[in-house]
Structure formats: C-alpha cells, structure tokens
C-alpha positions as CSV (number, residue, x, y, z in Angstrom):
1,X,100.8,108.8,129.3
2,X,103.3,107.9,126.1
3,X,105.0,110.8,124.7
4,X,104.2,110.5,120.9
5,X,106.8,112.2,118.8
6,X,105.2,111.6,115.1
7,X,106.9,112.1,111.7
8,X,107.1,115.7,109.9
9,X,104.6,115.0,107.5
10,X,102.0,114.3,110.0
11,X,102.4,117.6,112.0
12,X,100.1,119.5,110.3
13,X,97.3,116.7,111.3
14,X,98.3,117.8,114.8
15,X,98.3,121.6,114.9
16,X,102.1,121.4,114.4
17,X,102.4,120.1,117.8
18,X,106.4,118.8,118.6
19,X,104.6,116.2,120.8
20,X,101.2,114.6,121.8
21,X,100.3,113.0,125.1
22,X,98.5,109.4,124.4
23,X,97.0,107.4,126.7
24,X,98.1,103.0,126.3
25,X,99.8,100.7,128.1
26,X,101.1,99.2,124.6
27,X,102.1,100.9,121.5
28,X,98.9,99.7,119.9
29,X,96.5,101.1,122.3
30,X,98.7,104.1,122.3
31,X,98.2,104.2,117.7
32,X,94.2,103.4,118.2
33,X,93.8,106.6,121.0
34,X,96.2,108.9,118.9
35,X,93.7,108.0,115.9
36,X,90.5,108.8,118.4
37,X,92.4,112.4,119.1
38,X,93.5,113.2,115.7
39,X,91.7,111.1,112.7
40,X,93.5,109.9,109.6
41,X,96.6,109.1,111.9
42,X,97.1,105.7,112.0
43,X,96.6,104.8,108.3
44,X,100.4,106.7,108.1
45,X,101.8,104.5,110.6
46,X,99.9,101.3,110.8
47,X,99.3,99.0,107.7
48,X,97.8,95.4,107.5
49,X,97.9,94.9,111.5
50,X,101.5,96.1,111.4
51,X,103.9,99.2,111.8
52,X,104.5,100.5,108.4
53,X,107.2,99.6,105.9
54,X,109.6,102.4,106.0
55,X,108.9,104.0,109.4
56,X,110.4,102.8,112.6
57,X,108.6,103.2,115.5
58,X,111.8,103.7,119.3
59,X,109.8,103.4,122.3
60,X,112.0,104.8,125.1
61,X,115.7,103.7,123.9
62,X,115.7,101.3,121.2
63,X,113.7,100.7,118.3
64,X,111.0,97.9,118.9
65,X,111.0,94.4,118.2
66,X,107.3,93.4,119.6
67,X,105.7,96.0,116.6
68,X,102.3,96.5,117.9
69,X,103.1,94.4,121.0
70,X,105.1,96.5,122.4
71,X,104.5,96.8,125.9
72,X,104.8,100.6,127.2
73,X,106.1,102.4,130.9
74,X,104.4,105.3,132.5
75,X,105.9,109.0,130.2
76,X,107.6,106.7,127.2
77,X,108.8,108.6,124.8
78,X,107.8,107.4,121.5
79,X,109.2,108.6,118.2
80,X,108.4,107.3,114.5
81,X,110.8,107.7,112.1
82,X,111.2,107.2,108.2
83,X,113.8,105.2,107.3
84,X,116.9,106.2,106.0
85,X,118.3,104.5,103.1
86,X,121.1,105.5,100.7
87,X,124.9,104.0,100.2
C-alpha cells in the first residue's frame, strides 16, 4: 500500500491523520481509493483528468512526470504539495 501524505488543508477531511494507507498500483488508482475512503478528496487534487494546477504530487524521490500514470512500488511514499512561488 502507497503511503499518502496529503496537503494541510485536507487534514481535517482525514481525522488529522499525518498519513493514510491507500491501496493502487498507480497514483490514479491510489487518488480514486483515497476518494472511496475519505469523500470530497480528489476534487483538491485531481482536476480535468489531471493533477491539479498548483499542487505537486513526489512519489517516492522525485516529483512525477507520468501525472496520473504514474506507476507505483509496494509502501511509496506519496506527498502532495502546493507550490511555492515568490521571487
């Protein structure tokens, strides 16, 4: 199972939980069970078939490429992560 690591604001949709345990063997299997277990989930980090402008979604060591594609190992760690912007 992935090792979901979601954004601050969604917390609270969790039961402040630091982590949740998702079954998927890619990261979109792994967004469509997270929605099953916590509803309202996947409209914050999925929009129009993609991963959401302004969040990035690491899975393991590096930020994906494959969005949605993205094929997953046994205990990933998954974080999502707003984007930083400033100068």
């Amino acid at each position: 199972m992935a090792k979901v690591f979601l954004p601050y604001q969604l917390k609270k949709t969790t039961n402040n939980k630091d982590f949740i345990e998702v079954k998927g063997k890619t990261l979109n299997e792994v967004i469509i069970n997270l929605e099953k277990m916590y509803p309202g989930t996947k409209e914050h980090l999925v929009q129009e078939g993609r991963i959401k402008p302004g969040l990035a979604a690491i899975c393991g060591f590096s930020a994906t490429r494959k969005g949605l594609l993205q094929e997953l190992e046994e205990d990933t760690e998954v974080h999502f992560l707003p984007s930083i912007a400033g100068g």
